[in-house]
C-alpha positions in Angstrom: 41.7 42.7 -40.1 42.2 46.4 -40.5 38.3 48.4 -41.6 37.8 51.2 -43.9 37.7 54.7 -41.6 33.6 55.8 -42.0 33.5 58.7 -44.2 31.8 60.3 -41.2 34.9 60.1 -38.9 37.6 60.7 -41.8 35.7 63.9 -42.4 37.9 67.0 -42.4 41.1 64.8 -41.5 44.4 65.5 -43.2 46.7 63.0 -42.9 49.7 65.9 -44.1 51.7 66.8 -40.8 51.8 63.2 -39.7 53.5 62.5 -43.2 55.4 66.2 -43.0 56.6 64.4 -39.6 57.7 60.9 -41.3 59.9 63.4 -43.8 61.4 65.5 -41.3 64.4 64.0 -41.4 64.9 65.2 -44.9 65.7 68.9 -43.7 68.3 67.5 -41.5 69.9 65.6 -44.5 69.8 68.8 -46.6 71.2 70.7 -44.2 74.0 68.0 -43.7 74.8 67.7 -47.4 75.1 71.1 -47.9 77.4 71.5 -44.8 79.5 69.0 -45.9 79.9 69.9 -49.1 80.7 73.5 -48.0 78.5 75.2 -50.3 77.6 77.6 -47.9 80.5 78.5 -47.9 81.7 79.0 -51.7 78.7 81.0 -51.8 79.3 83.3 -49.0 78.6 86.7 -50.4 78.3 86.0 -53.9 75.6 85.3 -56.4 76.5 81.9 -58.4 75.2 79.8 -61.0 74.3 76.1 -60.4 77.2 75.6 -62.9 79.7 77.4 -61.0 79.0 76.4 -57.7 79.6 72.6 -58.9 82.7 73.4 -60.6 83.6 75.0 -57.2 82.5 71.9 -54.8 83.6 69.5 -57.7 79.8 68.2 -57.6 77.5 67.3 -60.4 75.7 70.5 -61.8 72.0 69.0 -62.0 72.5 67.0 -58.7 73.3 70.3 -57.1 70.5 72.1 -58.6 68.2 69.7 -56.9 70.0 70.3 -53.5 69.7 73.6 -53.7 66.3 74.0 -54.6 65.8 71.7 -51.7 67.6 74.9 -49.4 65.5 77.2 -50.7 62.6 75.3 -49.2 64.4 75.5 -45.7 65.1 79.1 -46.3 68.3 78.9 -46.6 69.2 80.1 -50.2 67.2 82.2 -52.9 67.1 82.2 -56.4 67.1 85.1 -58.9 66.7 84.1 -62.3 70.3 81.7 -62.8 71.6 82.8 -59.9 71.4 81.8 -56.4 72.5 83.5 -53.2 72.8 82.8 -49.5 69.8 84.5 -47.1 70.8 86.4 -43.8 70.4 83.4 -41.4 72.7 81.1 -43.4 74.8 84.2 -44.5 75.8 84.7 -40.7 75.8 81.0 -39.4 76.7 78.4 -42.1 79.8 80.3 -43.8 83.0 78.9 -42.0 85.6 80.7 -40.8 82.8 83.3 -39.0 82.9 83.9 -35.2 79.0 82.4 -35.7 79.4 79.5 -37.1 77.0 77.1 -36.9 77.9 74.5 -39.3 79.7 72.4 -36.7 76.5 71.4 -34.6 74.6 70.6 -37.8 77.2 67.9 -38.4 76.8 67.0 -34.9 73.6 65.7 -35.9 75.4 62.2 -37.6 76.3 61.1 -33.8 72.6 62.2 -32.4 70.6 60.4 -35.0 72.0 56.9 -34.3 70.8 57.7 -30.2 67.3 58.6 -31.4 66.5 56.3 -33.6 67.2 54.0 -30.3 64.7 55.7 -28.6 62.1 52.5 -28.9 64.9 50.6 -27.1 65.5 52.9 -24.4 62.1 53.4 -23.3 61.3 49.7 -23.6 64.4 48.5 -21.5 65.4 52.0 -19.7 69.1 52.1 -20.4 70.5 54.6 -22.7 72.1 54.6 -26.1 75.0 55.5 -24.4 75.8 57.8 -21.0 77.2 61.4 -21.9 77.4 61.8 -17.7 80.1 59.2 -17.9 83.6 61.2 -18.0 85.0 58.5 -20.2 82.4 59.2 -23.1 81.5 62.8 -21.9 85.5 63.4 -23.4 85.5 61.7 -26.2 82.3 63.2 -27.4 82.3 66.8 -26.6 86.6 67.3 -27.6 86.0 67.3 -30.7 82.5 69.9 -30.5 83.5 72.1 -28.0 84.4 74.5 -30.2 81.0 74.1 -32.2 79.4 75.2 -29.2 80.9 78.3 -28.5 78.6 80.5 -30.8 75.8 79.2 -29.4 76.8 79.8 -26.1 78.9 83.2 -26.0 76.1 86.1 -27.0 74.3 85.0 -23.7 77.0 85.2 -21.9 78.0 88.4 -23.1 74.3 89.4 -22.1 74.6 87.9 -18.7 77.6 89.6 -17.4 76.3 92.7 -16.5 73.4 91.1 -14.5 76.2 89.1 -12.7 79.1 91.9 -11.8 78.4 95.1 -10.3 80.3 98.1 -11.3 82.1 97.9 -7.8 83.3 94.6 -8.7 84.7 96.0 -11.5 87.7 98.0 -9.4 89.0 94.3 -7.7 90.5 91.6 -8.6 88.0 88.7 -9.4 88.7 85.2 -8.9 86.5 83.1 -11.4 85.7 79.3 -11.5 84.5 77.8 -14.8 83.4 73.9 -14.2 82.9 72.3 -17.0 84.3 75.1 -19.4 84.6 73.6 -22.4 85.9 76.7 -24.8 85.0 78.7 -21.8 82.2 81.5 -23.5 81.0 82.1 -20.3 84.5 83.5 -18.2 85.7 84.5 -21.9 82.9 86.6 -21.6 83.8 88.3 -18.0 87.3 88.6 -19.0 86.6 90.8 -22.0 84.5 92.9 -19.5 86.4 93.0 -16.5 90.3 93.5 -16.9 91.4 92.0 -13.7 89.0 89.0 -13.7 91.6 85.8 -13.4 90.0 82.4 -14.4 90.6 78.8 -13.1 88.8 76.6 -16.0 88.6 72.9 -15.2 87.3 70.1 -18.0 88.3 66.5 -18.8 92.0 66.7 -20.2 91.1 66.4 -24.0 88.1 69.2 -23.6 90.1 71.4 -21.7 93.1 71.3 -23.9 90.4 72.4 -26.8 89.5 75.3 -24.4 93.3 76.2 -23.6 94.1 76.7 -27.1 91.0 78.3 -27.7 91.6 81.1 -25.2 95.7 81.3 -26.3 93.9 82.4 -30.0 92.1 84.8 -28.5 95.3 86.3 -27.0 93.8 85.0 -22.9 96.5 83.2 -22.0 97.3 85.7 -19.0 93.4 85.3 -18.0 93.4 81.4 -17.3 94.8 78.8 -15.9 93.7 75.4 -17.2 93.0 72.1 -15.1 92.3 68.8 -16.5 90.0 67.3 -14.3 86.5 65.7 -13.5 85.1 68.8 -12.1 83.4 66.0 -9.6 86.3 64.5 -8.3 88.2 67.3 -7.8 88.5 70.3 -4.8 87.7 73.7 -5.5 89.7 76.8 -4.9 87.9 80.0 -3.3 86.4 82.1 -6.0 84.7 85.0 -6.0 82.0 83.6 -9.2 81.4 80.5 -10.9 79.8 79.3 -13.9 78.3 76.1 -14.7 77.0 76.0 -17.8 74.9 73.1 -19.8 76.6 70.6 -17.4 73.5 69.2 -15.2 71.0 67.9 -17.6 73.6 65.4 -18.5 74.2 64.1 -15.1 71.4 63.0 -12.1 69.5 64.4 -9.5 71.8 63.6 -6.9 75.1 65.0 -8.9 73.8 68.0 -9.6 73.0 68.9 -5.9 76.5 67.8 -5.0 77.8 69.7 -7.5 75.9 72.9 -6.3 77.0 72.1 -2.9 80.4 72.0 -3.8 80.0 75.7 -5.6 78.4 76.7 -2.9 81.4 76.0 -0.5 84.1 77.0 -2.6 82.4 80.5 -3.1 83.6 84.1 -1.0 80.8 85.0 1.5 78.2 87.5 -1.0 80.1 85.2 -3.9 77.6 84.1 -7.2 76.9 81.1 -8.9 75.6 81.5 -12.7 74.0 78.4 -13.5 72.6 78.3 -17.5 71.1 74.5 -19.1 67.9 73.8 -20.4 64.9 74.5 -17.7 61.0 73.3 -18.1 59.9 77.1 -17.3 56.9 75.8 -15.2 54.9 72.6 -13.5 52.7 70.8 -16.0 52.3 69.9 -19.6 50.2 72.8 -20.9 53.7 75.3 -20.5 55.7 72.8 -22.3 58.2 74.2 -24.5 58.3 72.1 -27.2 62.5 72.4 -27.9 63.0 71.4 -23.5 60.9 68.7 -24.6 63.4 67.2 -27.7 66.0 67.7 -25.0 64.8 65.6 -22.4 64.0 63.0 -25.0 67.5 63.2 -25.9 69.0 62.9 -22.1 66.7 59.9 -22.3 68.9 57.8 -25.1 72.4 60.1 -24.0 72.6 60.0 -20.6 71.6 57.4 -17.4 70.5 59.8 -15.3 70.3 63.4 -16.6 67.0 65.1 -17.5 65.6 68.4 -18.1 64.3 70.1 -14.4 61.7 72.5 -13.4 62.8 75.8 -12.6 60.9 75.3 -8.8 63.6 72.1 -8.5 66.2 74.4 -9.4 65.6 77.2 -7.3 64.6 74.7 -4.3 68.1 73.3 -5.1 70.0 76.0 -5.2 68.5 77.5 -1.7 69.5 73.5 0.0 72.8 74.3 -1.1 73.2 77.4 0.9 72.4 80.3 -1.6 70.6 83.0 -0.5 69.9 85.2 -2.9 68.3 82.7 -6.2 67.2 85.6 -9.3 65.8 83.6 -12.4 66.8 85.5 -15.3 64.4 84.8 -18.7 65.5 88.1 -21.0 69.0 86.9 -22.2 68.4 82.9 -23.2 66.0 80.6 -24.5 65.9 79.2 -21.7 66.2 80.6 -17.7 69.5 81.6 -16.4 69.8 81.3 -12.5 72.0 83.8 -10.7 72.4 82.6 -7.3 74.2 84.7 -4.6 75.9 83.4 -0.8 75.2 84.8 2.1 77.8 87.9 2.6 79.8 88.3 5.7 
């Protein structure tokens, strides 16, 4: 039989966050509606009335007063007397057609809630929704969103680049290896900076086919040369830099240290490895960041064997597989980026 809490030890409790927590799904769902019904961007830069923003998206005018109100609670749009505007945040990220759009990885969201909401499951039996560090599902799943990831990815790397080339380097003719490119924001990035940089970018065919026409837009074509390939499988050419970036929290223990082995050989003596993903910054629950947290929830249901590390496993890693030199980098992410250097000549 269930009892009556005492008034004593109900005192002072309020039972809102845990029902703000059974509702957070709601902000998601906003999000996704609005997305989907582009209305982001028919706003854009313009001030519109309820009325002509339905006429616009072909929607029902009091149905889409209700959704907006409901963005203006995320902070999303604002009001001024009858008409309603984007803010900055959705401004830059949710219109389509910008560089920073964001829109893509919110409709990402419709193939991660299914996984989540197996969570239960997963912990009960220990096998995954589904494995993300299997090749076969890693293309299907991240072909069509590679491009959605770019944005997300590319002002770090822009910040990163100097920390990774000298001005020396500059002068000579850098080889690069990108494993597991996807669009490629980090070598995109070097290119832009250093002229004579030349990129080998390897991904699973339908990925890296994403990337290739990604970089022909961007007028690269001279810059790369394209492999379609499981980066694990395949033999390395000597390179003078590689990136590997958001590949190892899919994937286990034991594949991620052969795959920074594998780096490691491949590299010029005094070469560099940039590693980025998502790192726990320190030992112990009382640093937990609570976003590294979601993520190693999510490698839980996505993946069967990939997790969120330590940055002490990582650097510990990174000096087994023969780099010297290991610089944790926390000013350009939200999260660490490694820099690891080989031994010179």
């Amino acid at each position: 039989m269930h009892s009556i809490p005492s008034q004593q030890r109900a005192e002072g409790l309020n039972p809102k966050p845990l029902l703000d927590l059974n509702y957070a799904f709601a902000q998601t769902a906003i999000l996704i509606a609005a997305v989907r019904l582009r209305l982001f961007t028919l706003i854009d830069e313009q001030s519109l009335t309820v009325g002509e923003l339905a006429a616009a998206a072909g929607t029902e005018p009091e149905a889409t007063r209700r959704l907006l109100r409901g963005l203006i609670t995320l902070g999303l749009v604002e009001q001024e007397a009858e008409r309603y505007r984007l803010t900055a945040p959705a401004l830059h990220f949710l219109v389509e057609g910008k560089s920073s759009y964001l829109g893509g990885d919110t409709l990402a969201m419709l193939d991660y809630i299914p996984a989540w909401l197996a969570l239960d499951q997963t912990v009960q039996s220990a096998h995954p929704y589904r494995d993300l560090g299997s090749p076969a599902t890693a293309e299907t799943f991240f072909a069509p969103r590679v491009r959605d990831l770019f944005p997300l990815i590319y002002p770090i790397a822009r910040r990163a680049i100097p920390l990774l080339v000298s001005a020396v380097e500059r002068e000579r003719p850098l080889q690069i290896l990108d494993l597991g490119a996807g669009c490629a924001p980090w070598s995109i990035a070097l290119v832009q900076q250093f002229p004579s940089a030349q990129v080998t970018a390897i991904d699973l065919p339908t990925v890296a086919r994403q990337g290739q026409r990604y970089t022909e837009e961007l007028g690269l074509t001279d810059r790369f040369r394209w492999r379609e390939a499981d980066i694990e499988q395949i033999e390395y050419e000597p390179a003078d830099i590689v990136f590997l970036g958001h590949v190892s929290r899919f994937i286990s223990d034991e594949r991620t240290q052969a795959l920074l082995h594998k780096a490691s050989r491949c590299l010029q003596p005094g070469g560099k490895l940039l590693l980025a993903d998502v790192f726990f910054r320190e030992e112990g629950e009382s640093t937990l960041n609570a976003t590294a947290v979601m993520l190693d929830l999510s490698m839980l249901v996505n993946s069967a064997g990939g997790r969120i590390r330590t940055c002490t496993e990582i650097e510990a890693w990174l000096k087994q597989s023969g780099f010297v030199h290991v610089q944790r980098v926390d000013s350009i992410a939200p999260f660490p980026v490694f820099l690891a250097q080989k031994e010179g000549i």
